[in-house]
C-alpha angles and dihedrals in degrees: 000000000000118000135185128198111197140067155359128191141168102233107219105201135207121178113205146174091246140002099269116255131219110289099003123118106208122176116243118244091219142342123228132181115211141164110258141144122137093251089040094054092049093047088057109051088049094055089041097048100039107038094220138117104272122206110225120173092193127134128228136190126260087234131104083270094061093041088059095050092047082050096053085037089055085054102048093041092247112165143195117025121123142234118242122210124223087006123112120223124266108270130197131201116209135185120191127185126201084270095067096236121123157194123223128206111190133201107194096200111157089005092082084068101073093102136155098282091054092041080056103047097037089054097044085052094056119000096108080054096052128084106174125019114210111209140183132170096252086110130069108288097245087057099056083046094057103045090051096048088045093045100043088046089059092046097250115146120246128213102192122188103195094208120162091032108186083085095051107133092214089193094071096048094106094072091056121109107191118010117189123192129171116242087263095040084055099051081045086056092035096059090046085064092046096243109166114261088224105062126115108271093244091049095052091051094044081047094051096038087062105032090053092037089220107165104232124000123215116192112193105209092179108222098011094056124245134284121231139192113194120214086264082061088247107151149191157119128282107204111225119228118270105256138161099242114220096170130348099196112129089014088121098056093056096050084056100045095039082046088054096039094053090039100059090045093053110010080226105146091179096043097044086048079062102046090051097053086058101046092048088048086058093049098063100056084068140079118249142357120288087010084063102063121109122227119242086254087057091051101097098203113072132164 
């Protein structure tokens, strides 16, 4: 079974000419509500492409918000995530432009109470049942740092998206299975282990793979793929599939959560590097998070 320990939102969503600069008042195009949250998104397109019960230690507020994505969780199976009382649930402000890219404003809410005990008590419910823990920084730091301690010490892989990455524990890296950065997230890493800017892209990968020990590295390049390093320091690039973006938010979650899916059904790591390429492809063509999500039928790599 696949888990993931880290956040729920509502995505308030304004669709806009431009990205708003500093000081100027544009009016939105249209405004969308929509279930997000980088552990929620995950969550989701596991459940989702899968089929199966999913396992998600998240917190959401006791609020209308939160009523509505217990509701959606309920639909998709998802288990395992607590109500928090007097807190209000995790928001996020985005804006997206014609281009389909985006900015994003968060408000962590209940998020920030994701903390050590319910780490605890959710993985003694369920760890002897979960195969592979999904994991983002939406949540406090330490507790990105526990679970990862806790699940790496009972063998269980971890699919870590450091994002967003100004809160990444370096130091912890080496218990991660699978880490998967966006190009800017790994410069980011990158600088905080002083590797020259200058260096050629697949040096500085080989270099941060080794200085952070981190098992398999998974760079995700957007339209152009992703780049990977295996823990046998094989590497390459995966070409995405050639779409017409609407909006990219959430593209990233379902490469994590279509990678895990296929990789727990075929212990594959090139294949379900594939198969993520192309459900992220399809996401992005779509309006919104978790509506943006493909089905396995609509994946068009299978094994």
């Amino acid at each position: 079974m696949i888990a993931v320990i880290g956040s729920s939102n509502m995505d308030i969503v304004f669709n806009v000419e431009h990205l708003t600069l500093p000081g100027e008042t544009q009016k939105a195009n249209s405004l969308n509500f929509y279930f997000g949250g980088k552990g929620a998104n995950q969550a989701v397109t596991v459940a989702k492409l899968s089929n199966k019960t999913v396992y998600f230690c998240t917190c959401l507020g006791e609020d209308e918000y939160g009523n509505q994505i217990s509701e959606n969780y309920k639909k998709y199976d998802i288990q395992g995530y607590y109500i928090e009382k007097g807190e209000k649930t995790g928001s996020a402000f985005i804006e997206v432009e014609k281009t389909g890219e985006n900015r994003i404003i968060l408000f962590t809410g209940a998020n920030d109470k994701v903390d050590k005990d319910k780490i605890d008590l959710f993985l003694n419910n369920y760890e002897e049942k979960i195969d592979i823990c999904l994991l983002q920084n939406e949540i406090p730091p330490e507790s990105v740092e526990y679970s990862i301690l806790r699940l790496n010490k009972k063998g269980i892989k971890i699919v870590y998206d450091p994002a967003p990455v100004m809160s990444t524990n370096i130091s912890v890296l080496g218990k991660v299975d699978f880490l998967t950065p966006n190009e800017t997230e790994f410069t980011f890493l990158c600088d905080k282990l002083n590797i020259p800017e200058n260096w050629v892209f697949e040096d500085k990968a080989l270099a941060f793979k080794r200085l952070s020990k981190v098992s398999n590295l998974i760079i995700k390049l957007g339209e152009k793929g992703c780049f990977y390093i295996d823990n046998k320091e094989n590497y390459g690039y995966i070409k995405a599939l050639k779409v017409k973006a609407i909006d990219t938010t959430a593209a990233g979650d379902v490469f994590n959560g279509a990678f895990s899916v296929y990789y727990e059904k075929t212990q594959n790591f090139i294949d379900s590097l594939k198969f993520a390429n192309a459900a992220s492809a399809i996401s992005v063509t779509r309006k919104g998070a978790q509506s943006s999500i493909p089905s396995y039928e609509e994946v068009p790599f299978k094994d």
